[in-house]
ROVEX-651144 format. One record per residue (C-alpha): residue in three letters; x, y, z. Coordinates in steps of 0.02 Angstrom, whole numbers, padded with zeros to 5 digits, always signed. Each point is the difference from the previous one (the first is absolute). Layout:
BEGIN
ALAXYZ/...
//
This chain:
BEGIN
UNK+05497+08174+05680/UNK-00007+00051+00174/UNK+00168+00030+00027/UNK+00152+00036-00096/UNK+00203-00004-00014/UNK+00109+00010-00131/UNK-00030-00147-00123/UNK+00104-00126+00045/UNK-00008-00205-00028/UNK+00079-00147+00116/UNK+00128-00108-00055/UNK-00056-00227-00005/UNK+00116-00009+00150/UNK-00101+00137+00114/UNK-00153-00072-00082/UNK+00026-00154+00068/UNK+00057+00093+00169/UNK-00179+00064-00005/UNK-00078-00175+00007/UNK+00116-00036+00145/UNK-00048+00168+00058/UNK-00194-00008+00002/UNK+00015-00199+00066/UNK+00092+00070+00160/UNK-00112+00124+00005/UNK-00151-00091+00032/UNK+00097-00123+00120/UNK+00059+00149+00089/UNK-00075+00041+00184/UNK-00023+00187-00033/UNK+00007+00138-00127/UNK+00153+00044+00087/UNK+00109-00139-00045/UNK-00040+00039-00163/UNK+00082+00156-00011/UNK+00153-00068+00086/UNK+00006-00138-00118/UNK-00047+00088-00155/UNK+00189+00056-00042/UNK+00064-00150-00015/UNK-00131-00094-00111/UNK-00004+00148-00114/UNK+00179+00047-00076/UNK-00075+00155-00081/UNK+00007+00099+00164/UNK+00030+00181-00087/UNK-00187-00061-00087/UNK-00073-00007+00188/UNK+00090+00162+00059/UNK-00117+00076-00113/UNK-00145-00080+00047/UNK-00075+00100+00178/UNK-00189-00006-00040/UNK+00000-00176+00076/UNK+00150+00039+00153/UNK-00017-00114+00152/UNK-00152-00102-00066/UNK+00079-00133-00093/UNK-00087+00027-00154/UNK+00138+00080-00101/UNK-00042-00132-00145/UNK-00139+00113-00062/UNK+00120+00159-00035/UNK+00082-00128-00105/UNK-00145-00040-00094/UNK-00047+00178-00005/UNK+00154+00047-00067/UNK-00015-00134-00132/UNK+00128-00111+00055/UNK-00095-00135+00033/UNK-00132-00085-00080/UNK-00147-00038+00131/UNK-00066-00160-00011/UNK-00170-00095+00108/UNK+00156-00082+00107/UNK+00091+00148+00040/UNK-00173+00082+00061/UNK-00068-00156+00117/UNK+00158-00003+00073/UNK-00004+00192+00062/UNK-00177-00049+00036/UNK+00027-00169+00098/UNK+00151+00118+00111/UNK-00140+00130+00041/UNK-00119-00152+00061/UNK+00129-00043+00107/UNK+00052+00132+00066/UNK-00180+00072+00040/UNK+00057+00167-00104/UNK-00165+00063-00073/UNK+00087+00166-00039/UNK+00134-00103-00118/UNK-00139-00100-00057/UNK-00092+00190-00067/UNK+00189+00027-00070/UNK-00001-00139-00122/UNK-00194+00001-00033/UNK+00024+00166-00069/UNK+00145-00056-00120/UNK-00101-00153-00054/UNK-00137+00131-00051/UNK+00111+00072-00109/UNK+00057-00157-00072/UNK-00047-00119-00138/UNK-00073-00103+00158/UNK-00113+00131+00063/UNK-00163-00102-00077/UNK+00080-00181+00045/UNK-00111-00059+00095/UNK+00131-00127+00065/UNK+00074+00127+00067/UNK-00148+00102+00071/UNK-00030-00160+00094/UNK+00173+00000+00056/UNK-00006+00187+00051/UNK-00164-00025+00094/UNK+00055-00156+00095/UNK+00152+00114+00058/UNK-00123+00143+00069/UNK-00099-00123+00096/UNK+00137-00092+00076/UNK+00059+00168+00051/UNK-00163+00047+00083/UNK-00030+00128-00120/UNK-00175-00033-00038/UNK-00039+00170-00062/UNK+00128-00018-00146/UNK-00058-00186-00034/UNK-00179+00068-00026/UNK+00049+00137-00103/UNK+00087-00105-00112/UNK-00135-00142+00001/UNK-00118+00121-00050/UNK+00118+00107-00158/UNK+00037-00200-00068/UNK-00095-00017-00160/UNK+00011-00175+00002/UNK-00005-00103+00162/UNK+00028-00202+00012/UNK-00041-00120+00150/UNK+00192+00036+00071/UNK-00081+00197+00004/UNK-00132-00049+00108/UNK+00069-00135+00108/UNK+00171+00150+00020/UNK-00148+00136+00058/UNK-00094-00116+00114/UNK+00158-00089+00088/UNK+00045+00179+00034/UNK-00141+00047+00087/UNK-00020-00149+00099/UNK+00184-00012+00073/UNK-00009+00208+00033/UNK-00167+00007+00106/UNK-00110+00035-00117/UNK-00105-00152-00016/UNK-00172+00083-00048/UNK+00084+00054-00151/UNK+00069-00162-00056/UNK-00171-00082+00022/UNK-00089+00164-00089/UNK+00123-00043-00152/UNK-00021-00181+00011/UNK-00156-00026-00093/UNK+00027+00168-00111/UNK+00148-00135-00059/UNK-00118-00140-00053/UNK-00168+00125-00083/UNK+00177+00017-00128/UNK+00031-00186-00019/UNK+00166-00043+00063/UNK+00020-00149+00113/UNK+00085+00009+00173/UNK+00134-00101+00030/UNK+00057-00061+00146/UNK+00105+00153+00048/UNK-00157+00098-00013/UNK-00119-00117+00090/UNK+00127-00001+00162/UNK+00038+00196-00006/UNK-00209+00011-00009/UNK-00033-00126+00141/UNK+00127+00093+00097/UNK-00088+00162-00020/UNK-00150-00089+00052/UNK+00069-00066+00146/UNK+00008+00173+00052/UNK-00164+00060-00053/UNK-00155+00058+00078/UNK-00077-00176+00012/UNK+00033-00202-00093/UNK-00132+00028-00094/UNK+00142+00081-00140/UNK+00109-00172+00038/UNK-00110-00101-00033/UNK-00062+00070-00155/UNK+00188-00011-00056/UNK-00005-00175+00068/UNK-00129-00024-00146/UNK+00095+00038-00116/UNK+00173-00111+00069/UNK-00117-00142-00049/UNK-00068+00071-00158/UNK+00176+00016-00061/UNK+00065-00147+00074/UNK+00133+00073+00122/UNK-00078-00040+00165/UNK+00109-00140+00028/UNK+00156+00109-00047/UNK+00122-00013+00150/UNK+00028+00191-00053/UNK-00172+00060-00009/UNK-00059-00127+00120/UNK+00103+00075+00140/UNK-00061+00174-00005/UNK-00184-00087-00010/UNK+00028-00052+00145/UNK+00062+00126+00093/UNK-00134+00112-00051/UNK-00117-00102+00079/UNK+00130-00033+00141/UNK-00013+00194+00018/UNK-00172+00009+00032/UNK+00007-00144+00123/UNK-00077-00120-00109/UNK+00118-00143+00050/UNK-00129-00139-00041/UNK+00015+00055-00191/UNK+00167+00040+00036/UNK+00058-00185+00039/UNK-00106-00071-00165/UNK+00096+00096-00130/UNK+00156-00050+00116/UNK-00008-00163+00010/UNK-00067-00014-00198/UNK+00161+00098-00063/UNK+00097-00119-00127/UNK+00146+00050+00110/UNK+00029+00121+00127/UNK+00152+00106+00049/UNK+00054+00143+00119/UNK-00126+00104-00055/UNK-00154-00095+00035/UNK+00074-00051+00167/UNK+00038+00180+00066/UNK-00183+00050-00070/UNK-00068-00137+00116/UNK+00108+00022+00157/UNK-00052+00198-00023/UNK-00180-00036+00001/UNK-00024-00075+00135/UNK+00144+00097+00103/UNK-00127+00150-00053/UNK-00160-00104+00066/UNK+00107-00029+00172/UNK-00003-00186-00041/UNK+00201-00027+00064/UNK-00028-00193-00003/UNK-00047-00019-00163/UNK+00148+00137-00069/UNK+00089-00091+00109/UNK-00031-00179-00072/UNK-00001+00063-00194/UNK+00172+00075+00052/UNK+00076-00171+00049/UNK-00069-00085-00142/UNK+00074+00130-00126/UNK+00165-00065+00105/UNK-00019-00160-00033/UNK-00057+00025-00182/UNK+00172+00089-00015/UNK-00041+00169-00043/UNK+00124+00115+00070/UNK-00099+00139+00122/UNK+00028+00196-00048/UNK-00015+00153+00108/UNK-00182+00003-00053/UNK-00041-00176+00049/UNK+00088+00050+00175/UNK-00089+00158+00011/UNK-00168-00096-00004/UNK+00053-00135+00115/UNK+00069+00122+00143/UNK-00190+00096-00027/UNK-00078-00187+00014/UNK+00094-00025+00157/UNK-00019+00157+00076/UNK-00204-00033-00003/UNK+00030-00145+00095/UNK+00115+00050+00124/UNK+00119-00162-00021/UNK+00156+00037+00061/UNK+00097-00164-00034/UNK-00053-00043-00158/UNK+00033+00213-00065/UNK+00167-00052+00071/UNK+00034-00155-00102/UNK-00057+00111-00151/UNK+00126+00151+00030/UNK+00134-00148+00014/UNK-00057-00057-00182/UNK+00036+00179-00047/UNK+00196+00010+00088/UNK+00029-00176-00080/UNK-00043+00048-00163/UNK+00098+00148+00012/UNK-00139+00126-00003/UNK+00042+00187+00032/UNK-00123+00075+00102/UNK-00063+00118-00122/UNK-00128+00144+00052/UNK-00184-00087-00035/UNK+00077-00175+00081/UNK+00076+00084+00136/UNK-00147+00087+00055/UNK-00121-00149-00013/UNK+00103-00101+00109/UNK+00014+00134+00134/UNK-00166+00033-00020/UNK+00002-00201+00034/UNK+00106+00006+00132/UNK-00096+00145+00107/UNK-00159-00081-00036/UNK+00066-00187+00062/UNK+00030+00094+00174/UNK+00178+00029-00028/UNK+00048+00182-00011/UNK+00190-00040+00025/UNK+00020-00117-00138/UNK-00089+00142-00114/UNK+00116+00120+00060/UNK+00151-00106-00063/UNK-00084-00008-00180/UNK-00020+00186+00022/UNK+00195+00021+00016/UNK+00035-00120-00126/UNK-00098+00097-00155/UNK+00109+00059-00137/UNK-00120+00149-00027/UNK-00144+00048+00155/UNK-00137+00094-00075/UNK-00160+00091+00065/UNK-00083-00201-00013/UNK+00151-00040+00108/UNK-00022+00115+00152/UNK-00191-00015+00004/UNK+00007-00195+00015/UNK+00117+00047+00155/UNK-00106+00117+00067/UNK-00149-00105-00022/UNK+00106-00137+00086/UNK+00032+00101+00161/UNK-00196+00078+00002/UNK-00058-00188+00016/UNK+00106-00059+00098/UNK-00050+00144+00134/UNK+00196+00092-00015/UNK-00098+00188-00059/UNK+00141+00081+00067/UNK+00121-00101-00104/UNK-00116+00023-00148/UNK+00016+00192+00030/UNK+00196-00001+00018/UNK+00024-00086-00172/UNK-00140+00098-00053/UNK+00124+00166+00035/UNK+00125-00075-00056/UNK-00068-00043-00168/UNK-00031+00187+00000/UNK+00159+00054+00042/UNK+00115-00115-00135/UNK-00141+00093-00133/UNK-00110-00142-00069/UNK-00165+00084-00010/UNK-00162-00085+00081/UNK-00167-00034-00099/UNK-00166-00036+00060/UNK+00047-00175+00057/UNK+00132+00064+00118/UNK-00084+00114+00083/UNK-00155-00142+00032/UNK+00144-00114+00089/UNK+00059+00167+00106/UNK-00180+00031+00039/UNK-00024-00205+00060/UNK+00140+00004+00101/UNK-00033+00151+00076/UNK-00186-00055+00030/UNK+00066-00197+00077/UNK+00124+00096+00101/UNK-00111+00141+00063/UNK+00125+00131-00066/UNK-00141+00123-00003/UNK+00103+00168-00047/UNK+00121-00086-00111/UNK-00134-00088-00090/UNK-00102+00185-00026/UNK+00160+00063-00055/UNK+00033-00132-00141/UNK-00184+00058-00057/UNK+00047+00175-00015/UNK+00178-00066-00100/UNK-00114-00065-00113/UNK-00027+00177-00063/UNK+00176+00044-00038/UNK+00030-00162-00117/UNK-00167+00044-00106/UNK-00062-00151+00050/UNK-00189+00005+00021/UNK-00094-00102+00129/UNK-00099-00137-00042/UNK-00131-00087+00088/UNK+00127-00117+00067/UNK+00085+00138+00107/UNK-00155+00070+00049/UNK-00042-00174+00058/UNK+00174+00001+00117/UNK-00002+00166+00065/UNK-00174-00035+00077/UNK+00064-00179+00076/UNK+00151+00116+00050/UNK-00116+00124+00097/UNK-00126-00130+00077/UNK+00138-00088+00057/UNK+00080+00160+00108/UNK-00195-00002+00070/UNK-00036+00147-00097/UNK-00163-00027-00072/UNK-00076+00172-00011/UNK+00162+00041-00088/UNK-00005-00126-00134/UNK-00205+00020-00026/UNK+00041+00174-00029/UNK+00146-00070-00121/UNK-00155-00109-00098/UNK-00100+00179-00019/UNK+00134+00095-00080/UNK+00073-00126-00126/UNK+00012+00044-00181/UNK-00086-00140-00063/UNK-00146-00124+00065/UNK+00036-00082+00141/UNK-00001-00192-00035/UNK-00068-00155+00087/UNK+00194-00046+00063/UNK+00029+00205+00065/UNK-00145-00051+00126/UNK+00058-00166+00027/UNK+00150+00060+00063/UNK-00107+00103+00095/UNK-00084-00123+00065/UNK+00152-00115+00049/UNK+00045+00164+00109/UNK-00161+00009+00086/UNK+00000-00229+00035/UNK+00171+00049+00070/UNK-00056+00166+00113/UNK-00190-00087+00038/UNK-00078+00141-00065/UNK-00170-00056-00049/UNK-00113+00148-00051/UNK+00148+00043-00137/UNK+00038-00181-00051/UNK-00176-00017-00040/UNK-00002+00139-00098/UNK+00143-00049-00101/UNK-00069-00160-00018/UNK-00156+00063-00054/UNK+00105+00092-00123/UNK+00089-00155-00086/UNK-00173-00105-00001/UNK-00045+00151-00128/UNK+00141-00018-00112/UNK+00031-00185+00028/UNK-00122-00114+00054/UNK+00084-00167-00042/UNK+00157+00021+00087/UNK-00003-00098+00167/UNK+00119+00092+00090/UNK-00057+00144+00070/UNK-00147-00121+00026/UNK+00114-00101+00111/UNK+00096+00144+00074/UNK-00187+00099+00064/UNK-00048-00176+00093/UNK+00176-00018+00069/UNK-00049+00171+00070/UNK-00154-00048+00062/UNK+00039-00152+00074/UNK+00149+00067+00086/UNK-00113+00137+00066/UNK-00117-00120+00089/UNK-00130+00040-00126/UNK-00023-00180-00078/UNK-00182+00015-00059/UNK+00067+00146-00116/UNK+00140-00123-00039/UNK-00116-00118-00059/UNK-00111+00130-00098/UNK+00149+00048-00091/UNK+00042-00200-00045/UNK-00191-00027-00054/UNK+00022+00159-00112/UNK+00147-00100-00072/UNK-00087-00143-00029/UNK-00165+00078-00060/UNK+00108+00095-00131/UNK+00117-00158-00064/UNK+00147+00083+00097/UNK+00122-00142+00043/UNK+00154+00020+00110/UNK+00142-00063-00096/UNK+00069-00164+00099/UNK+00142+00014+00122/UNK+00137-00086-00050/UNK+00190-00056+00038/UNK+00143-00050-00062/UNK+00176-00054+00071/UNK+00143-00079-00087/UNK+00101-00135+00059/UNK+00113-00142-00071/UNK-00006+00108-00168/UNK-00195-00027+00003/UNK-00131+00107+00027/UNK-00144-00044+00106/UNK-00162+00099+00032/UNK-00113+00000+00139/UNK-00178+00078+00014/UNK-00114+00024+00170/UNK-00063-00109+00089/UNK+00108-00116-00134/UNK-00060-00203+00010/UNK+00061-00046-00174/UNK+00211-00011+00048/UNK+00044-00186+00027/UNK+00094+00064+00175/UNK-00132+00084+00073/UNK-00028-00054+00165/UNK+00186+00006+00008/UNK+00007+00177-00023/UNK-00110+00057+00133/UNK+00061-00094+00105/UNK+00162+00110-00030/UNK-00099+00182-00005/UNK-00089-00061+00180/UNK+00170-00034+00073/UNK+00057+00190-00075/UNK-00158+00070+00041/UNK+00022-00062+00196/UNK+00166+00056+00008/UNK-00042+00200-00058/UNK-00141+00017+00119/UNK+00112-00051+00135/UNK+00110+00173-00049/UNK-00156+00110-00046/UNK-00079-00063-00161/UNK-00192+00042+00005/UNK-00113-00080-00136/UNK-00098+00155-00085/UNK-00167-00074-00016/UNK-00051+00146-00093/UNK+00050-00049-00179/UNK-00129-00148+00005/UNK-00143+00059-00092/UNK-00169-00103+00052/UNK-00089-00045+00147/UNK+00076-00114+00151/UNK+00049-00032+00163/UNK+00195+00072+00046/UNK+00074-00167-00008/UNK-00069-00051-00168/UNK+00062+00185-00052/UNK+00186-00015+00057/UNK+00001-00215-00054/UNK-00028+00094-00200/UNK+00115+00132+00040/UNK+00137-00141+00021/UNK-00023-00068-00167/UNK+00035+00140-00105/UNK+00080-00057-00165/UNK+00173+00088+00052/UNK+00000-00078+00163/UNK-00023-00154-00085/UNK+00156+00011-00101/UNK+00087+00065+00128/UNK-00004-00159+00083/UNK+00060-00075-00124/UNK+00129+00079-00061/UNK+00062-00032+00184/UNK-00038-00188-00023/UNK+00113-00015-00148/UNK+00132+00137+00006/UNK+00148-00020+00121/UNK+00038+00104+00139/UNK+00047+00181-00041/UNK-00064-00006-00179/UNK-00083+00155-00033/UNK-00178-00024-00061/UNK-00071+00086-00125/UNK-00216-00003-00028/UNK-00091+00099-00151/UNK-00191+00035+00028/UNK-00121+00051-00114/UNK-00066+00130+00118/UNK+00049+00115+00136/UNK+00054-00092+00156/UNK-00136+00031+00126/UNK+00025+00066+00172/UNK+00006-00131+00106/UNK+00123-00123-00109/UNK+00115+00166-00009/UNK+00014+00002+00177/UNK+00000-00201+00024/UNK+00153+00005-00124/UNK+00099+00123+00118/UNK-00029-00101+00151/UNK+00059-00148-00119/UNK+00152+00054-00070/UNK+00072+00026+00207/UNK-00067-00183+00037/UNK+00072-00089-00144/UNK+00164+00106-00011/UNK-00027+00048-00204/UNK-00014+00124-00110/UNK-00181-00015-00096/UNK-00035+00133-00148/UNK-00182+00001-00069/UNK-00048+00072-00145/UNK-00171+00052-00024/UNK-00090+00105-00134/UNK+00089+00151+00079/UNK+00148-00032+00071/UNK+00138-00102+00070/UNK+00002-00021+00188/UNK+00171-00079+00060/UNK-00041-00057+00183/UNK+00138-00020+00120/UNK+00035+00001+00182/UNK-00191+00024+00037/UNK-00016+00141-00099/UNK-00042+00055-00172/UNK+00106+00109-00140/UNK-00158+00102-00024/UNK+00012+00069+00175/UNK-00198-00048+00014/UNK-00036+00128-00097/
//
């Protein structure tokens, strides 16, 4: 025996307290409530007094079988066993391994299983192994125990090394082992692992499983594979919960909101009842598209159903919220969390960086400092962007150096910000030098930024050098492409322009199209240059000619120089008016009534001269207009812009 009193055997009455005894105990939220409870179901108490090996852990039951006053049965053990799962207590779960061992049980393999399934649902996968590898005799529940362990602790590459070691000894998966496998898959190196497993869901006929079918599904869903995705979706003998949050997360991680969108109101109508996952992915759906209204209608789903914001909801939809254009509205969620985490502040501070408020980005930044919730790398990249969209230029070198003091190293990322931060101040030399003394290789983005700086300062001799620079390590990417003959062309130096386009062409470069989108009447509709294909059309410029009269009569000035290609100045500025954000513009103030803030995504940056055609706008037309480009959000009021033209 491990452990010994003084010989001494229970009554039938406290006998039968013990079964009320271990029932409560396994019912019971924590080990404490055990002990508080313990008295009561157990009449021997002087027995208990003597039993301190166990104090305070709630597993005073094995000094009674110790001291031979109990007999221990298979029950007794999975019930101890089953409390430790619950209660996440690996160190318990050691406790009563250790008195199995020295048990008649200690080669049950029942048992093992049992003890095994414990370690893994506790995370302890070092334990789990050990004890997979001492079993002299392993089943298919061994196996399947091992390789669910692995797969819902991060470890995938070892649940799909021990996969196939499980069928060279000829046991055959079930369908608890197919879906813990496909889910390791799913985050694995590559499909080709899936759909290898996939194989073998049709080989064992359990494809069709609503159980394994669902993780099938989502493994592909997880690569982006939605086209395979939807044919083991809509082949599923039923579906349920699970296969609809695995499709609504797909494409919310493919930034296809519509679709999440649509798959989300026909899980409604199906009547399955949304969770905070299927929420989660539906706020991260909508925050890809920018659609205010319709996130709205969504968090209402959540209040009516009686939804607690809960951390990983709560920060989607104020991620949501900021990236819809409306930074108040995720401030409210904010102050509404039951628990704000490091995720929490760094969607706020990412909020106020796009939205051009730096120094508000810096003051919760401090103040996230101050309360003691320490920053990571992710933090410190939202300081840096707001300091580099607000030109905070000593604050912003200062967050660098912070970086130092939280161990946090730099990645390429921050690198990336601190030299937008410099070229932005106009210090060029300063942020070459910056490139020269990194600690790692400077990457095509470090001299993008770079590059950006130089477009914005017209210096040519070192934006050509930086451009030069990303052709090297990135040839296919059309931006800096685009950016160098911006440069050009705004110089006055078309032909160069046009040498850099004919590079483009010559090496299957293509400038991604230019497009718009703008939601009204809870639709969204998208515009793109020069756009012919929208059934009101002539309509709409009709309304951007009216606008576009009215702001030159206060100042507006059409920039001719972000037309790339050869023409007269009228034919230059008549394409400058049709830009694709323009275009929606002008619609938005065809269908919206008076006041109603308008709200435009683009796929791109907003170029110069529709930056400062929306300032003159938003004096004529008396509204607030907030466009959100690949960069940032630009709220437009009063003929000027929140990002102080900077």
């Amino acid at each position: 025996m491990l452990y010994s009193t003084s010989p001494r055997t229970l009554s039938n009455a406290n006998k039968t307290h013990l079964v009320r005894y271990l029932t409560t105990f396994v019912a019971a939220p924590t080990f404490a409530d055990i002990s508080e409870t313990q008295d009561f179901l157990i009449q021997d108490k002087d027995l208990l007094r003597n039993s301190h090996r166990h104090s305070g852990t709630g597993l005073h039951v094995l000094d009674l079988i110790d001291s031979g006053s109990v007999e221990p049965d298979r029950s007794l053990y999975n019930n101890l066993l089953k409390k430790c799962t619950l209660l996440k207590k690996p160190d318990q779960a050691r406790i009563v391994h250790a008195h199995i061992t020295a048990s008649l049980f200690k080669d049950d393999v029942v048992m093992q299983n049992t003890i095994l399934n414990t370690y893994c649902k506790c995370g302890s996968l070092d334990d789990a192994r050990r004890l997979f590898d001492e079993m002299p005799v392993k089943d298919m529940v061994t196996w399947t125990a091992l390789i669910t362990g692995y797969s819902q602790n991060d470890q995938p590459l070892k649940a799909l090394v021990l996969f196939p070691q499980m069928l060279r000894h000829g046991l055959k998966p079930n369908q608890f082992t197919l879906s813990s496998v496909l889910k390791a898959s799913g985050a694995g190196p590559s499909d080709k692992y899936g759909k290898q497993v996939h194989a073998f869901c049709f080989k064992y006929g359990y494809v069709w499983n609503v159980y394994v079918g669902s993780s099938l599904l989502d493994m592909y869903a997880r690569f982006g594979l939605m086209d395979d995705a939807w044919l083991i979706f809509d082949a599923l003998e039923s579906k349920n919960e699970v296969s609809c949050n695995a499709m609504i997360a797909g494409h919310a991680r493919k930034g296809e909101g519509e679709h999440a969108l649509k798959m989300f109101s026909g899980m409604l109508r199906e009547g399955f009842e949304p969770n905070h996952f299927t929420y989660s992915s539906v706020f991260t759906a909508l925050a890809s598209m920018g659609s205010l209204e319709q996130g709205k209608w969504v968090h209402a789903h959540v209040i009516k159903s009686g939804g607690k914001l809960v951390a990983y909801v709560g920060n989607t939809l104020l991620d949501m919220y900021a990236k819809s254009g409306s930074i108040e509205d995720a401030r409210k969620v904010f102050n509404r969390l039951e628990k704000r985490e490091v995720v929490s502040w760094n969607a706020m501070i990412t909020g106020y960086a796009q939205h051009g408020l730096g120094k508000e980005a810096v003051r919760w930044f401090a103040e996230m400092l101050r309360i003691g919730i320490a920053p990571n790398e992710i933090t410190f990249l939202c300081v840096l962007t707001a300091c580099s969209h607000a030109g905070l230029l000593d604050k912003g070198q200062e967050c660098f150096e912070l970086m130092k003091k939280y161990s946090t190293e730099p990645q390429q990322a921050h690198y990336v910000t601190v030299v937008d931060l410099l070229g932005r101040a106009g210090r060029l030399d300063q942020a070459v030098n910056f490139i020269r003394t990194m600690p790692i290789e400077p990457t095509a983005a470090v001299w993008g930024a770079l590059l950006g700086a130089c477009r914005m300062h017209k210096n040519m001799d070192l934006g050509t050098y930086a451009a030069d620079r990303i052709f090297e390590l990135d040839p296919h990417d059309s931006g800096p492409h685009v950016l160098l003959a911006n440069m050009y062309a705004s110089a006055g130096r078309l032909s160069d322009a046009a040498k850099v386009r004919k590079m483009m062409k010559e090496s299957g470069v293509k400038k991604e199209p230019a497009c718009s989108w703008v939601e009204t009447k809870n639709a969204v509709h998208m515009f793109v240059a020069n756009d012919d294909a929208h059934p009101q059309r002539e309509e709409i410029r009709k309304v951007w000619e009216e606008i576009c009269g009215k702001i030159k009569e206060i100042g507006y000035v059409p920039d001719s120089s972000h037309v790339l290609f050869y023409a007269d100045q009228q034919e230059r500025e008549a394409k400058l008016q049709l830009h694709s954000e323009k275009l929606a513009l002008a619609f938005a103030l065809m269908t919206t009534p008076p006041g109603f803030t308008i709200r435009i995504k683009k796929n791109i940056r907003v170029c110069g001269d529709c930056h400062s055609a929306f300032k003159f706008a938003s004096k004529v037309v008396e509204r607030e207009i907030i466009v959100r480009d690949t960069n940032r959000y630009h709220h437009f009021r009063y003929g000027s812009c929140s990002c102080g033209d900077y």
